[in-house]
C-alpha positions as CSV (number, residue, x, y, z in Angstrom):
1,X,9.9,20.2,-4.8
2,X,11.6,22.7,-2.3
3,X,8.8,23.9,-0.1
4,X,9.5,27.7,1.3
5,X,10.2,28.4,4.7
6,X,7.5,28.1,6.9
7,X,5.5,25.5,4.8
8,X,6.0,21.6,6.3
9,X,3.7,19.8,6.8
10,X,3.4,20.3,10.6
11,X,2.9,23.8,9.5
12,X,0.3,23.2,7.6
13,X,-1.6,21.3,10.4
14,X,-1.4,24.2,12.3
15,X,-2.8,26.5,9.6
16,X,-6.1,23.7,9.7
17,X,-5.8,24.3,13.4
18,X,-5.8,27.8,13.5
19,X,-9.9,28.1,12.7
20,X,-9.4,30.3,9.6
21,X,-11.9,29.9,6.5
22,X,-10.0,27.9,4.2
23,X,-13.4,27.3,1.6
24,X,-14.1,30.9,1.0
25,X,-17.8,30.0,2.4
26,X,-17.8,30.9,5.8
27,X,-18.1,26.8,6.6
28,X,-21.1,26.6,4.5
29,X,-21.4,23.1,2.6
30,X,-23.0,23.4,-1.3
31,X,-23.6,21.1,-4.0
32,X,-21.5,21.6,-6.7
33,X,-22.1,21.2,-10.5
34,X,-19.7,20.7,-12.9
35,X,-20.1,24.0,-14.9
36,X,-19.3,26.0,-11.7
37,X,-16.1,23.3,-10.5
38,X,-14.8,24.0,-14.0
39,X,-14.6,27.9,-13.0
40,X,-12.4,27.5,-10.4
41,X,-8.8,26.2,-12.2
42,X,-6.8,29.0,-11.3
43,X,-3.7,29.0,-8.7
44,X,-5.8,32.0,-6.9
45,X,-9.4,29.9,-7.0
46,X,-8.7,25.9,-7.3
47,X,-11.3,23.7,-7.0
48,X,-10.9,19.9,-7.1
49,X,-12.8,17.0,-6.7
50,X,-12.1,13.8,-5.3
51,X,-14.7,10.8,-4.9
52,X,-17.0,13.1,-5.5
53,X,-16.3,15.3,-2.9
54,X,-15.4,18.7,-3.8
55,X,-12.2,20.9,-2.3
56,X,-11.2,24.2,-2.6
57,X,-7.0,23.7,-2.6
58,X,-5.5,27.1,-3.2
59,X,-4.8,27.8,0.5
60,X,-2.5,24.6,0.1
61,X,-1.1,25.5,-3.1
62,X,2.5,26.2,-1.3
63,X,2.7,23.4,1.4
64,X,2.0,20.7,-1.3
65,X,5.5,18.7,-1.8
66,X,4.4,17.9,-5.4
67,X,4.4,21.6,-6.2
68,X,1.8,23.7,-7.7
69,X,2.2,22.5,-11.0
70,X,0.9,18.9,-9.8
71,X,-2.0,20.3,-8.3
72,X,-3.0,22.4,-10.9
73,X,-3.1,19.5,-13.6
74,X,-7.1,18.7,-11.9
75,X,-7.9,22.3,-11.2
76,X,-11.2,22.5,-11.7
77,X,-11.7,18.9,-12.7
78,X,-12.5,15.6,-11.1
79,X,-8.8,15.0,-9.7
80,X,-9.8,10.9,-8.5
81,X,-7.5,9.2,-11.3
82,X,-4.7,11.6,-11.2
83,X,-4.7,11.1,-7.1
84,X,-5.2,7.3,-7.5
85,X,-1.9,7.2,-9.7
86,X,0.2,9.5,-7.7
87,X,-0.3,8.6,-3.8
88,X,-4.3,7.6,-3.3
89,X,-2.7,6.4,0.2
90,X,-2.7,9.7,1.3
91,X,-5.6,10.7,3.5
92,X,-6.8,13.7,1.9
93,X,-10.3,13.6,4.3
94,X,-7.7,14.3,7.1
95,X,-5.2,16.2,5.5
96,X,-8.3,18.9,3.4
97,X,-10.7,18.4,5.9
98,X,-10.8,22.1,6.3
99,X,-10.8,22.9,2.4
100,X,-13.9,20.6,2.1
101,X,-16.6,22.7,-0.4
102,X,-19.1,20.0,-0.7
103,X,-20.1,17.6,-3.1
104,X,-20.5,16.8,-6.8
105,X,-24.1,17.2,-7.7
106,X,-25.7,14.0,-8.3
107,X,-27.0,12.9,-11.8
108,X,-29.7,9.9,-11.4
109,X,-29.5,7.4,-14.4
110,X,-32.2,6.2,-16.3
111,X,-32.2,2.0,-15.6
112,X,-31.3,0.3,-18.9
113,X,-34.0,-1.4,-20.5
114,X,-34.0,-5.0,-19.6
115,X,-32.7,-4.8,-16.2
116,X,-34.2,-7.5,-13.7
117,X,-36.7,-5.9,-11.3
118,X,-34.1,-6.7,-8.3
119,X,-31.6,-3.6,-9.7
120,X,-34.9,-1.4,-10.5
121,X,-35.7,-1.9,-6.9
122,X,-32.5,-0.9,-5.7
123,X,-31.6,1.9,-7.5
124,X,-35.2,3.7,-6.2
125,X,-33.8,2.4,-2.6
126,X,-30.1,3.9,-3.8
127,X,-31.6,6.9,-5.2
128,X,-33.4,7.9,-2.5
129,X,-31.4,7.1,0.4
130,X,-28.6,9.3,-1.5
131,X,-31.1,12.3,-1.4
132,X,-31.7,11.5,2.3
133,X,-27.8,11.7,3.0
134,X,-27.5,14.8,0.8
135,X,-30.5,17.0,2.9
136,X,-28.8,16.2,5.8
137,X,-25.4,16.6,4.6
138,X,-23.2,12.8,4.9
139,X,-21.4,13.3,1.9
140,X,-19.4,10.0,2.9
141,X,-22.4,7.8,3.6
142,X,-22.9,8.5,-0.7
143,X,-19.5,7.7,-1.7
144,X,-20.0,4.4,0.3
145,X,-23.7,4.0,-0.8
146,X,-22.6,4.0,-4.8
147,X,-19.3,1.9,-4.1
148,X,-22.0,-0.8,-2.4
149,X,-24.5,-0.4,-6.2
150,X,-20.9,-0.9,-8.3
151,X,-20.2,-4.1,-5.7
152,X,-23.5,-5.7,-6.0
153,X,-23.6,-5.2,-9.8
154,X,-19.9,-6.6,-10.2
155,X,-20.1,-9.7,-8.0
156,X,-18.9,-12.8,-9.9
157,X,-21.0,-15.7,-9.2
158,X,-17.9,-18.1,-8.4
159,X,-17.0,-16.2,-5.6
160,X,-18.8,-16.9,-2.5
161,X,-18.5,-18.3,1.2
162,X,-20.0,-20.6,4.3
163,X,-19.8,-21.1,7.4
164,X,-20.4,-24.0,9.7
165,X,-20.2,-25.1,13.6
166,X,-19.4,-27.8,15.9
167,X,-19.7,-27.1,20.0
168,X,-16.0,-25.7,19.9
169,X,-15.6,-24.2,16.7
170,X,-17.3,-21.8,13.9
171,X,-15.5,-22.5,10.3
172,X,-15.8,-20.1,7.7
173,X,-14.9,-21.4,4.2
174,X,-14.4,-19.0,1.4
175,X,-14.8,-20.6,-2.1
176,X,-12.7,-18.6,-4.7
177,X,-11.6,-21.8,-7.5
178,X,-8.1,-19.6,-7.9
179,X,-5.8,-23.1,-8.3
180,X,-2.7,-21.1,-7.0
181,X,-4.2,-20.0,-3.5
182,X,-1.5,-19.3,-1.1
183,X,-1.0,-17.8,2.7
184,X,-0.5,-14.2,1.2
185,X,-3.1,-13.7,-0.9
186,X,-5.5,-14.2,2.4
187,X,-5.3,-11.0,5.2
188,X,-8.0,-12.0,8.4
189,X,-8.3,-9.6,11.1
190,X,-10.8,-10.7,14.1
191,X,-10.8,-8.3,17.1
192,X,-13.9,-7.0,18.8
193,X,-16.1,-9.9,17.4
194,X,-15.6,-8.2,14.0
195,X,-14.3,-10.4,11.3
196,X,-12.6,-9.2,8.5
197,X,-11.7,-11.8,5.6
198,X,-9.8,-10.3,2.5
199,X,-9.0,-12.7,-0.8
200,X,-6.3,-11.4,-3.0
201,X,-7.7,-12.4,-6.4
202,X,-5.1,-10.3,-9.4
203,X,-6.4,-7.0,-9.1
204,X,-9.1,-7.4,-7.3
205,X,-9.9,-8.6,-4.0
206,X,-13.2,-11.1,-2.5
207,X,-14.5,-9.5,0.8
208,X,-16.3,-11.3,4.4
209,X,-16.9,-8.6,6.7
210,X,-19.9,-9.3,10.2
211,X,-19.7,-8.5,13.0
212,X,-19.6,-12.0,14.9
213,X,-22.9,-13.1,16.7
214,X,-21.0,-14.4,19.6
215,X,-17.7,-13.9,21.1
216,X,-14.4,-16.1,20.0
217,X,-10.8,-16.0,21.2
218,X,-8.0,-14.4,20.1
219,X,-6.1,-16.7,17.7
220,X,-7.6,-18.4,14.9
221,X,-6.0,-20.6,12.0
222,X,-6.1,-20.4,8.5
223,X,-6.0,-23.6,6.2
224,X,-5.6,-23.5,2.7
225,X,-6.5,-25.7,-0.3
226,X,-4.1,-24.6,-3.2
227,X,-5.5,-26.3,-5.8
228,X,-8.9,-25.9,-5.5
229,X,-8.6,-22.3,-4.3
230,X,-10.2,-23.1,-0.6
231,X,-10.2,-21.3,2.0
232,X,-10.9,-22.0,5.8
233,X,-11.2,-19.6,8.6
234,X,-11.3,-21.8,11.9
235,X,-12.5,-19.5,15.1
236,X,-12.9,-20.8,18.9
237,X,-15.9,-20.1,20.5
238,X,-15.6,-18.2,23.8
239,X,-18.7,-20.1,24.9
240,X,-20.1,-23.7,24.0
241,X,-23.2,-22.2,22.3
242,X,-24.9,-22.9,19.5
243,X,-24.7,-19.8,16.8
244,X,-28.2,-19.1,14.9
245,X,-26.3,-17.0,12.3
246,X,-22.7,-16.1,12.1
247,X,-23.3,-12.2,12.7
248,X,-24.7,-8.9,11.3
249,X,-23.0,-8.0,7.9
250,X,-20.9,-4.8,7.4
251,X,-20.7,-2.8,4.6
252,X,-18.6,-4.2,2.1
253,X,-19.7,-7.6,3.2
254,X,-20.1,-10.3,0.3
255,X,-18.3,-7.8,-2.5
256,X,-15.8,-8.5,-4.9
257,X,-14.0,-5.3,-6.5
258,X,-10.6,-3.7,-7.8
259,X,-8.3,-3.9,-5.4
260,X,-7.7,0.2,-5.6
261,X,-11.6,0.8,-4.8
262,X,-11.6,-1.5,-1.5
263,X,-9.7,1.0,0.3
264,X,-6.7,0.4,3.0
265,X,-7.4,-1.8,6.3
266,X,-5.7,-0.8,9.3
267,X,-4.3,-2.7,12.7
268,X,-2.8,-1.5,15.6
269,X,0.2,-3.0,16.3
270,X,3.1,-2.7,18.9
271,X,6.9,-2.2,18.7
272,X,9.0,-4.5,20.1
273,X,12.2,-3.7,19.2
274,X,14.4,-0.7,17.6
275,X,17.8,-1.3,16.7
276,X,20.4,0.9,15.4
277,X,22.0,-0.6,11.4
278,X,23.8,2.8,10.2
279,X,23.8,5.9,12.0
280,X,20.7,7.1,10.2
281,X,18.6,3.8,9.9
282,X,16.8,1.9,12.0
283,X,15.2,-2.0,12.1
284,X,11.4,-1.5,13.7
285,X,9.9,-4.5,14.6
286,X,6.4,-4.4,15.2
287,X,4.2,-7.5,16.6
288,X,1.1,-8.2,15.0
289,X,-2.2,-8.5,16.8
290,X,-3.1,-11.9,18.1
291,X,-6.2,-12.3,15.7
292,X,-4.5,-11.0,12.5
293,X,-3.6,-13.4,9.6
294,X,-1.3,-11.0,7.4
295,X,1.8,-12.2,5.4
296,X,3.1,-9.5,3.0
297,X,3.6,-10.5,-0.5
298,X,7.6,-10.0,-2.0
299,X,8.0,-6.9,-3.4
300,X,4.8,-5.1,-2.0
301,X,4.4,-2.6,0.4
302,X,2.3,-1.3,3.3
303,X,1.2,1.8,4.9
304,X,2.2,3.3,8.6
305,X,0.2,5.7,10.0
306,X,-0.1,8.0,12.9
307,X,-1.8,11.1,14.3
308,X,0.6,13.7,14.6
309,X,-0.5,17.2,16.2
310,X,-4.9,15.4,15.5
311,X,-3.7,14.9,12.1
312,X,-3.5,11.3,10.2
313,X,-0.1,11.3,8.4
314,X,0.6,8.3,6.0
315,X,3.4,7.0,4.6
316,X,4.6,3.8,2.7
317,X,7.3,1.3,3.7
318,X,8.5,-2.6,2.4
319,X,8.6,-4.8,5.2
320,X,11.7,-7.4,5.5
321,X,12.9,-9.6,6.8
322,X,15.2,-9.3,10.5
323,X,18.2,-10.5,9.1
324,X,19.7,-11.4,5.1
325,X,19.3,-15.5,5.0
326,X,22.8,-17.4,4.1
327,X,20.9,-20.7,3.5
328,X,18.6,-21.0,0.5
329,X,18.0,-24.5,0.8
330,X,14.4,-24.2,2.1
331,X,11.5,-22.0,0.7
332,X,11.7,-17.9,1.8
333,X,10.9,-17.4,5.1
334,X,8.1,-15.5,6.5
335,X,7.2,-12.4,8.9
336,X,4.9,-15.0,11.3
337,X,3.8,-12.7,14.2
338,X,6.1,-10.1,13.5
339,X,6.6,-7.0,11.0
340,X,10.2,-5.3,10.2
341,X,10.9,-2.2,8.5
342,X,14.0,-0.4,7.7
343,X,13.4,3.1,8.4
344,X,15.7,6.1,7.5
345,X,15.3,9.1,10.5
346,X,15.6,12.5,8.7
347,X,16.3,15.2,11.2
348,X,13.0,17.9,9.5
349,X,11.4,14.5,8.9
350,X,8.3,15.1,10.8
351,X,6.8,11.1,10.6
352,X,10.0,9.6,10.9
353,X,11.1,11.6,14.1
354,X,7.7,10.8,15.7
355,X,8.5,7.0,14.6
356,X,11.9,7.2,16.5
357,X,10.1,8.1,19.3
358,X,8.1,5.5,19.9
359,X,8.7,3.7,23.0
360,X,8.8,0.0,23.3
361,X,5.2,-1.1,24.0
362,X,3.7,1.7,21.9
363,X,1.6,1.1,18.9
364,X,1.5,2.0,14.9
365,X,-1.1,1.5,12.8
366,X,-0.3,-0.9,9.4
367,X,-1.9,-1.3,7.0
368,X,-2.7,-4.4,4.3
369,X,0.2,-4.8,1.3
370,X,-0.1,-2.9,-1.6
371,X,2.1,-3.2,-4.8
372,X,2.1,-4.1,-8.6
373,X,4.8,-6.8,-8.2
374,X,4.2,-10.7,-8.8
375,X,6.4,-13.1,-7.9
376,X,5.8,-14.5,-11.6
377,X,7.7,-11.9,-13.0
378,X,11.3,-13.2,-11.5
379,X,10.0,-16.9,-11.6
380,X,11.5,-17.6,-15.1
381,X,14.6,-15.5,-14.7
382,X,17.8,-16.0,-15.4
383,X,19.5,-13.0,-14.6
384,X,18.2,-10.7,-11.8
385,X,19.6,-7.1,-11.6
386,X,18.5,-4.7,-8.2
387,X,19.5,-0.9,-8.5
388,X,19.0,0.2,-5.0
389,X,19.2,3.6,-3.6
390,X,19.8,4.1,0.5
391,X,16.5,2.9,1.7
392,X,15.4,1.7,-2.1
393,X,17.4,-1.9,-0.6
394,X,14.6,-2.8,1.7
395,X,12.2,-4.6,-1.0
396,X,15.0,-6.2,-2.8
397,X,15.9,-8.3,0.3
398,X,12.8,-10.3,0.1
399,X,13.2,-10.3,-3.6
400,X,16.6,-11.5,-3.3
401,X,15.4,-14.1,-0.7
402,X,12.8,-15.5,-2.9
403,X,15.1,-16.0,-6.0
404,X,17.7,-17.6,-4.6
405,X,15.9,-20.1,-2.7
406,X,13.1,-20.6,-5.3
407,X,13.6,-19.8,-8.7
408,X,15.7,-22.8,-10.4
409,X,16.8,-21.1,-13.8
410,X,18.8,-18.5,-11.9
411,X,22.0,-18.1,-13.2
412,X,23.3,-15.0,-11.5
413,X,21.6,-12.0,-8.9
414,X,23.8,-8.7,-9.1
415,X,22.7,-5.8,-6.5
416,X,23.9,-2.7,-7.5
417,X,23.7,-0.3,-4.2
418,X,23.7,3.1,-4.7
419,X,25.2,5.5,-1.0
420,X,26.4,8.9,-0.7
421,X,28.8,7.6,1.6
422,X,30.8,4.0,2.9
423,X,29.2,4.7,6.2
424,X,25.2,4.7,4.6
425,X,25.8,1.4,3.6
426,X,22.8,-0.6,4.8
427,X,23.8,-4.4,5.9
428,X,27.1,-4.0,4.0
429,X,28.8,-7.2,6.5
430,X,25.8,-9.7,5.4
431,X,26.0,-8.6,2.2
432,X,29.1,-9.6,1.7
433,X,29.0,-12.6,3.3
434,X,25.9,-13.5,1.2
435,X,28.7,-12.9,-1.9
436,X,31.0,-15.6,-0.5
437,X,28.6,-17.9,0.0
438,X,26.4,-17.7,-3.1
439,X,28.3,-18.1,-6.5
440,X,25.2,-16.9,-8.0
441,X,25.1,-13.7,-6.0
442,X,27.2,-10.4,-6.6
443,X,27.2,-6.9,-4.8
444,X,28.4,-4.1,-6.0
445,X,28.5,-0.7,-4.2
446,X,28.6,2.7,-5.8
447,X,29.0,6.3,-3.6
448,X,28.2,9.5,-4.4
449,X,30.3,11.1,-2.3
450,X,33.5,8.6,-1.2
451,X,36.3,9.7,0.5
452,X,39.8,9.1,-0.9
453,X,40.4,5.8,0.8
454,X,37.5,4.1,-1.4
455,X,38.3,1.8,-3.9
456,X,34.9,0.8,-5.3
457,X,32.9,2.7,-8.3
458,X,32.0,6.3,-7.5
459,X,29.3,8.5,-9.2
460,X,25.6,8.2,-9.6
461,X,23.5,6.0,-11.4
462,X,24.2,7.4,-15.0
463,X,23.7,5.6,-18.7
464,X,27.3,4.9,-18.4
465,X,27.4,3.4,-15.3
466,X,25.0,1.1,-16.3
467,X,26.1,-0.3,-19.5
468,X,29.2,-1.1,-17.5
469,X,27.0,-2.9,-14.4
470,X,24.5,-4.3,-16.0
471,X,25.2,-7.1,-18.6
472,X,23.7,-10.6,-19.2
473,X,25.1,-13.9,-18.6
474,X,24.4,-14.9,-22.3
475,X,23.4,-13.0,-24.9
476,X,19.8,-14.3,-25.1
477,X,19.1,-14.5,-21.2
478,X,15.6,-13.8,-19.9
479,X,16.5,-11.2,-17.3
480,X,14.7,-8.5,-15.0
481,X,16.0,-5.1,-13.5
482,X,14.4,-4.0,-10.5
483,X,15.0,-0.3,-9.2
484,X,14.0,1.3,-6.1
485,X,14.8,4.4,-4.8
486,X,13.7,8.2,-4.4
487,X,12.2,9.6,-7.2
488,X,14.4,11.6,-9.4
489,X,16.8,8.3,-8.7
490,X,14.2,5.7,-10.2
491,X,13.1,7.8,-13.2
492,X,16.6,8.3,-14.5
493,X,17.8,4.6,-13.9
494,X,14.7,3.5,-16.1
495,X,14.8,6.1,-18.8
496,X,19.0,5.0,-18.8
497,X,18.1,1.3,-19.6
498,X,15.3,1.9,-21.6
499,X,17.9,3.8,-24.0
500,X,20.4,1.1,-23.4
501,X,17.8,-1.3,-25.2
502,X,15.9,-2.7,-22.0
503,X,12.3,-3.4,-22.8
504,X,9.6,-2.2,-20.3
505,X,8.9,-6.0,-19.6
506,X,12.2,-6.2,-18.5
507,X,11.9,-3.5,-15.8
508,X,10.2,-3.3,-12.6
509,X,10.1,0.5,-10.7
510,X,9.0,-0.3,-7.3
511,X,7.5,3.2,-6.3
512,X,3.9,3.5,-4.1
């Protein structure tokens, strides 16, 4: 929503700056029950709780670009889903730091009868250590203490790892059974002798996290056994010594979880290049870190963050690829040691100004994919349609990538690019070219604000428009419509083709 003057985001990192009370308790920390949150769901006296930590929001009420409204749908409540399905990227910690009330007063449960003496044991040890950290006051140290009881509880069996040594090497080999194990469902990061091993399992994810016993060099490799779902982790030792275990374990070590309860992983990497595409838009490339194994999925996204004026600010981008591939005849390529993003400088835009002045040599923080899309979804279809929106084009070019080199029952790929104006075109040359040398592939291009010399389609994306744009190849063709775009643009196209008859199998919003 329109935010008044006065109330941006950098303005509201001053406000946290400034050393005013923003709890109402004089920087006092309480336990709160949920009889007394409940009493504070007003726009004068919010209250909200997320992960179990508690914050009093009403000093924010006009800086928050979701508007009140949004806000006030968890006043007085436990706000964690409605966060989770909004923007749970966004760190809150950072951003409410100084709203922070306490935490949600904790209810011990009764061990069900028949529990093996093992959990018994640890929820005295869990119970405990959670009144420990609430005397002294780490309300963090319990959020992470009950996501490790839910981990242990939840750990399948079938998952589990190994490791193994010769005088050169260590091996770590991850056992998951998944038949379809590829490079991108596997993100390893090893700097500073810690090890981080992440298997993409559906909606969950296996976890190897130690701190390594002995020093190893930068680059490692990563072998794959698709069908039986193995995984290897090859490190060279620094030294010819023999290891007596392969390190100390870290928190999440050995778990296996959902996906949205692991939390975002973060490495720093460095820009190499910045190069001009419209006069608003600009290709980053970033180089990943030597010791980082990370190949993002089509059609997911990542996280960029940096500390502007001691705050963390977050946002979420698609990576690409450098350039639109003309020749399909071999599989997608991928990012290798390098990341790309298609970035859009606004002139308020208080992230992407401090991304455009980045120097080469500096570095960003990214973080590991996110994203609902699977490449199963576009495997079987025949017709492919991508409504686009300025910067809504960046994870259709992998998408676009991936069908026409891999999926054989494609009978036709339309994009359907939505601009105010001829010169916001993104890649309009290659795009073009693409057309001419792919019968399959057609672009169209639609602005919102043409001048009189344009002789393409004009308007927005509209019912109308549509029905005109999007048709199949035959009248029983398995087909998919991906949209992408800002908000307002992505709600209307799939409320437009849900009333043209479009079922919601057939749709895919990319949003994050």
């Amino acid at each position: 929503v329109p935010l008044k003057p006065g109330r941006s985001l950098m303005d509201w990192i001053r406000l946290t700056k400034s050393g005013k009370d923003l709890t109402g308790l004089q920087g006092r920390l309480i336990e709160v029950t949920e009889d007394e949150l409940a009493k504070h769901n007003t726009k004068e006296n919010c209250w909200i709780c997320i992960r179990g930590l508690v914050y009093n929001v009403t000093p924010y009420m006009e800086y928050h670009p979701g508007g009140e409204d949004e806000l006030m749908r968890a006043a007085g409540t436990d706000g964690t889903d409605l966060f989770d399905q909004v923007h749970r990227w966004v760190n809150y910690e950072s951003m409410l730091k100084e709203c922070l009330v306490g935490r949600m007063a904790f209810k011990p449960v009764a061990a069900p009868k028949g529990k093996c003496l093992i959990f018994i044991l640890l929820s005295i040890v869990f119970n405990n250590s959670v009144q420990y950290l609430v005397n002294t006051g780490n309300f963090i140290q319990v959020q992470i203490l009950m996501l490790q009881l839910k981990e242990y509880m939840s750990l399948p069996s079938r998952y589990s790892y190994d490791w193994f040594q010769t005088d050169d090497l260590i091996t770590i080999v991850i056992y998951t059974k998944k038949k379809d194990m590829n490079a991108e469902l596997v993100i390893a990061d090893c700097q500073d002798k810690r090890l981080r091993a992440e298997i993409i399992l559906d909606d969950h994810s296996y976890l190897v996290e130690v701190v390594l016993e002995h020093a190893v060099q930068d680059d490692f490799a990563v072998h794959i056994a698709e069908k039986v779902g193995k995984v290897e982790i090859i490190l060279t030792k620094e030294d010819n010594i023999q290891w007596k275990v392969l390190g100390r374990p870290l928190e999440s070590h050995n778990t296996f979880i959902e996906r949205t309860d692991r939390g975002l992983f973060y490495r720093k990497c460095q820009l190499v290049s910045k190069t001009e595409v419209t006069h608003d838009t600009k290709l980053f490339c970033f180089m990943l870190p030597k010791g980082t194994h990370l190949q993002v999925p089509t059609g997911q996204h990542v996280y960029l963050k940096q500390i502007i004026a001691g705050t963390e600010v977050v946002k979420p981008y698609t990576p690409l690829l450098p350039f639109l591939p003309l020749d399909f005849k071999e599989p997608s390529c991928q990012e290798g040691a390098h990341i790309y993003f298609m970035i859009k400088i606004y002139s308020c835009g208080l992230f992407t100004q401090a991304l455009d002045h980045l120097q080469i040599g500096d570095y960003i923080s990214v973080s590991s994919p996110e994203g609902s899309f699977k490449k199963s979804q576009a495997q079987t279809v025949e017709d492919l349609f991508l409504l686009a929106a300025g910067t809504g084009f960046t994870p259709m070019v992998k998408l676009l990538n991936f069908a026409l080199a891999e999926v054989s029952c494609l009978r036709t790929v339309k994009l359907i690019f939505f601009n105010k104006k001829e010169e916001d075109i993104l890649w309009r040359n290659q795009l073009e070219q693409l057309a001419l040398k792919d019968e399959r592939f057609e672009v169209q291009f639609i602005l919102s604000e043409p001048t009189k010399d344009w002789l393409g389609k004009r308007g927005k994306i509209s019912s109308s428009l549509l029905s005109e744009c999007v048709k199949r190849s035959r009248k029983d063709s398995k087909v998919l419509i991906c949209i992408c775009g800002p908000t307002p643009f992505t709600e209307q196209g799939v409320q437009y083709l849900k009333d043209l008859g479009y079922s919601q199998e057939e749709m895919h919003a990319f949003t994050a």
